[in-house]
C-alpha positions, 0 to 999 in steps of 0.5 A: 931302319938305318942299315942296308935291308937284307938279304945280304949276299956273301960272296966266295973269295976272290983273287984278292983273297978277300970275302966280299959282302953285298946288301940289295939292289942287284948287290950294288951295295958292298956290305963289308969287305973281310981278308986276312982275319983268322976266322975270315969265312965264319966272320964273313958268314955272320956278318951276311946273316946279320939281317936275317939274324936281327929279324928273327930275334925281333920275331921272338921278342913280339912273338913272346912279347907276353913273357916280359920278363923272360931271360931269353926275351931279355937277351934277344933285347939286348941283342936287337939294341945293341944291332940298332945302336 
């Protein structure tokens, strides 16, 4: 996988008024920085479960790997590509 393994870690504003989003490693790893959005604390709280969100979405896919052509799995594959590039 190309992107920094989870859990990310979305950290409360800061003075510069921005959301910071940290990947492992001790939180070494900025993620994303959000400020001035609209909607900057739900941005920067989706963007801090995207891992989690890619990892269960893989779940349901093997999970209900028998129901190919279900229009859930489809979209939860369409989903998981679209993360992966």
């Amino acid at each position: 996988m190309n992107h920094t393994p989870g859990p990310w870690t979305l950290h409360a504003k800061h003075i510069s008024g921005a959301y910071q989003i940290t990947g492992a490693k001790g939180g070494a790893l900025r993620i994303a920085t959000i400020t001035n959005a609209p909607n900057d604390q739900a941005n920067a709280l989706l963007i801090a479960a995207a891992p989690e969100l890619l990892a269960a979405l893989e779940y349901v896919v093997g999970f209900y790997d028998e129901w190919e052509t279900s229009p859930v799995c489809n979209k939860a594959r369409a989903a998981i590509a679209n993360a992966k590039g």
